[in-house]
N, C-alpha and C positions, 0 to 999 in steps of 0.2 A: 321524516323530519318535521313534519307542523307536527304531528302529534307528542314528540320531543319537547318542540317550542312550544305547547301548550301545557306542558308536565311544569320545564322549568320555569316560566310565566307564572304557574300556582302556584310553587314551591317557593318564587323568589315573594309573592303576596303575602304570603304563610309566613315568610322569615321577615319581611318588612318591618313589620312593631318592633324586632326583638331588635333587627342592625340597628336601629333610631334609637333604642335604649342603651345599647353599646356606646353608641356616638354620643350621647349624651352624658354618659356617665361613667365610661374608660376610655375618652379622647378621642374613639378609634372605633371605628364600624367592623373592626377583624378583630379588636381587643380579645382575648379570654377572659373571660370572666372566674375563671378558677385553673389549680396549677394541674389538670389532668393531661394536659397535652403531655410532660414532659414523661409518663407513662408509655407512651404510644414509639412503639420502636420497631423496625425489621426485625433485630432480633430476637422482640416475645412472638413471632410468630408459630413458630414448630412450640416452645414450649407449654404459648395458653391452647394452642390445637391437641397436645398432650392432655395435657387439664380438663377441657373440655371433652374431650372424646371420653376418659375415664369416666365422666359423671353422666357422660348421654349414653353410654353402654350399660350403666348400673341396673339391678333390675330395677329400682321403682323410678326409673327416670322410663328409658324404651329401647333396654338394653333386652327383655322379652319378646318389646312386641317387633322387633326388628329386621325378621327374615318378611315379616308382612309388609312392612314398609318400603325394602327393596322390593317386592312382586309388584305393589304396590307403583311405585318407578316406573319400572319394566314395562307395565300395563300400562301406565297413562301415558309412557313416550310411543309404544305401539300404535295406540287408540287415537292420539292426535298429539303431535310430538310438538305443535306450534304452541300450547294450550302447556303443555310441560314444560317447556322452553321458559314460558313467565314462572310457574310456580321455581322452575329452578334457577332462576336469575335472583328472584326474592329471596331467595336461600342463600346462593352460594354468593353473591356481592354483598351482603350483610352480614353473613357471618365473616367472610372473607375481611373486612375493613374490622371486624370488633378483635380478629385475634392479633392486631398490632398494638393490643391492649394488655399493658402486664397485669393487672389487676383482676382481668375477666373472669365471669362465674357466669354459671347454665341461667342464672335469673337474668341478666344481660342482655341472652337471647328469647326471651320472651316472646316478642313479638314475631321472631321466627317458625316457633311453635305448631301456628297454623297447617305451617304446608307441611311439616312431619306427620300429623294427624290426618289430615286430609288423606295422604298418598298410605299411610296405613289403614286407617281404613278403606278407600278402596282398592288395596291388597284382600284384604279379609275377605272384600264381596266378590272380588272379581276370581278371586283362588276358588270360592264356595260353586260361581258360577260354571268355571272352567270345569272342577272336577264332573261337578253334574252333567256339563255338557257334552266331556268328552268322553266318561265311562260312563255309558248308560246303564248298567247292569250296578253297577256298586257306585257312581256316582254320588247317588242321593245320600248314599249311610257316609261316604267320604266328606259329601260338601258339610251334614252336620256334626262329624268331626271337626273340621274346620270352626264353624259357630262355636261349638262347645269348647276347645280350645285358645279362640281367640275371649271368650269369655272368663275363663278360669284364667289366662295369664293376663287380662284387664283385672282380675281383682289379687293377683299376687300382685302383684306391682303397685296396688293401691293398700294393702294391707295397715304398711305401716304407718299411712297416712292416716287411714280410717279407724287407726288401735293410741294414735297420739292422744284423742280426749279424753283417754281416761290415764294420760300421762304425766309426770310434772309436767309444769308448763315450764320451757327453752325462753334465754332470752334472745330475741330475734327483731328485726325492725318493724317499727309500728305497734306490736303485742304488748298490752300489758296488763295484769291481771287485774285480780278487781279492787285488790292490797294497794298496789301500784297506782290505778287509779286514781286515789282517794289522795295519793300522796299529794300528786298535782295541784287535787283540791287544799292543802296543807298549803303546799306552798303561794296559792294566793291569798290563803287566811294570813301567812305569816309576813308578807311583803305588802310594803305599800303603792299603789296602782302608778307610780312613775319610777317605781326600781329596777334594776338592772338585774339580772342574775346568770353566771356563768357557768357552763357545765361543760361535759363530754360528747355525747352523743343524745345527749334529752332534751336539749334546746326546743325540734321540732314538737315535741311533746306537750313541753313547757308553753308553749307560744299559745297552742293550739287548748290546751285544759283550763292551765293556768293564767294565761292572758299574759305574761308581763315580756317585756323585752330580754333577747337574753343575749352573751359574746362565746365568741370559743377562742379560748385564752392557748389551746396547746399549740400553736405555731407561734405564736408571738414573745419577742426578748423581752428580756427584766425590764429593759427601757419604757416598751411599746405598752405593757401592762401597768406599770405605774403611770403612763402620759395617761393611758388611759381612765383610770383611778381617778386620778386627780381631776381629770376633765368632768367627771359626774358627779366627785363632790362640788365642785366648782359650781357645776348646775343646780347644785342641792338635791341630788339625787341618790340614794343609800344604794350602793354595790352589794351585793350576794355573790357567793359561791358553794356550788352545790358539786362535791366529792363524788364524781361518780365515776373513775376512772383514773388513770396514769394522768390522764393530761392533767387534770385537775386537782390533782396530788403538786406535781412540780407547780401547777401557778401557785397552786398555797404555799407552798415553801417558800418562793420567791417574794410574794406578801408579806408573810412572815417577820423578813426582816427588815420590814419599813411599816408594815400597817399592825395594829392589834384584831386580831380573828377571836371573835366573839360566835361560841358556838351558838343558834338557835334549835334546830332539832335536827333528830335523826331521822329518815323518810327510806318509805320502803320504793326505793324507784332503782328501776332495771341499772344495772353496771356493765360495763363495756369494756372493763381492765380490771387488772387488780388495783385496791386501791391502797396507798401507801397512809395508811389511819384509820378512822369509821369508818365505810363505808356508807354513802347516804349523808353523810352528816351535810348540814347546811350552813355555813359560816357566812356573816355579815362582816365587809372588810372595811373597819373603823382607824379613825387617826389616834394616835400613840396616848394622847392627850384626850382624849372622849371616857368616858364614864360611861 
């Protein structure tokens, strides 16, 4: 029990900044601060456990190296089962709580990672050591079957990892080529350093290359995107919108027919939907009446 009290004590010091920023800035120290809770359900459990299982079996996840990872188990609850006990608490109460998540993917559990690798490889050593140990006579050529094995199925498993660069490049979060890049740089040539600019999924991007502030207009009504419009010309602040997706298609439509969309350019920047026109394109959202 103190050593409990001294876990949650850290844990509640850890959380402390973030409850004060809650309190401060959605009324409420329990507020959410995003709409993920309404994801989390009993019933996505057996189905993201489906999901999940299918991409942790694949071969290049550790759907190979997996008879090692049970030995692996086996051997560490043998050897000191108190010492297992934690690694499979970390496991199995963490993944347990992420599959009430409909949304979930193997990136998720990331952090869980650790202890699948740990307990496969010491499957691998402990299988190498047993066989030596327990057939004297073929032991030795056995256990380096073993190495050899778990070698050959660490690089099938990595293959298609290791054969991606000389692949197209995918679009995926965070990547972007060196095309892409430069776009970023476009768009802070193209805007001026108090504009606004709206996208899909390249916001974080945007923030981070290009410097400027950015909205994400796809959850917001016809209303909520023109208050908001209005609010930055108000400021004296020129709006952008940059097509990079569904979401970003419907606010321009909705724009459309109240503001005049003056195209600036086209940009080669990662897409995350189809797009309903350019693709890329970059529209500045002007009043009816502007030149």
């Amino acid at each position: 029990m103190r050593a409990l009290t001294l876990i949650a004590l850290g844990a509640f010091i850890v959380a402390l900044p973030d409850l004060v920023y809650h309190q401060q800035n959605f009324g409420h120290w329990l507020t959410p601060e995003s709409h993920e809770l309404k994801h989390f359900a009993l019933a996505n459990v057996l189905p993201s456990a489906g999901k999940i299982a299918e991409r942790f079996f694949a071969g290049n996840e550790f759907g190979y190296l997996f008879p090692f990872m049970m030995y692996g188990a086996y051997r560490a609850w043998r050897d000191d089962a108190r010492r297992f006990a934690v690694l499979a608490a970390w496991f199995g109460v963490l993944v347990a709580f992420h599959l009430f998540y409909e949304a979930l993917r193997m990136r998720d559990l990331l952090p869980q990672f650790p202890v699948v690798v740990v307990l496969t490889a010491y499957g691998i050593v402990a299988l190498a050591r047993d066989l030596r140990g327990r057939l004297s006579a073929v032991g030795g050529l056995l256990s380096a079957v073993v190495v050899f094995l778990a070698l050959l199925l660490f690089l099938t498993r990595t293959q298609f990892t290791l054969l991606r660069v000389a692949q197209p490049a995918r679009v995926t979060f965070g990547y972007v080529t060196a095309a892409q890049r430069a776009a970023f740089d476009q768009i802070a040539a193209l805007m001026p350093p108090n504009a606004v600019i709206g996208s899909t999924m390249n916001d974080g991007a945007i923030d981070l290359y290009a410097r400027r502030l950015t909205f994400r207009p796809g959850e917001w009504s016809a209303d909520e995107l023109v208050r908001f419009v209005e609010a930055m010309q108000r400021a004296q602040r020129r709006v952008f919108l940059l097509d990079d997706g569904a979401e970003t298609s419907a606010a321009r439509r909705e724009l459309a027919a109240r503001y005049a969309l003056q195209p600036i350019a086209v940009l080669d920047v990662p897409l995350f939907s189809v797009v309903d026109g350019t693709p890329g394109m970059l529209w500045e959202i002007m009043l009816m009446n502007d030149e």
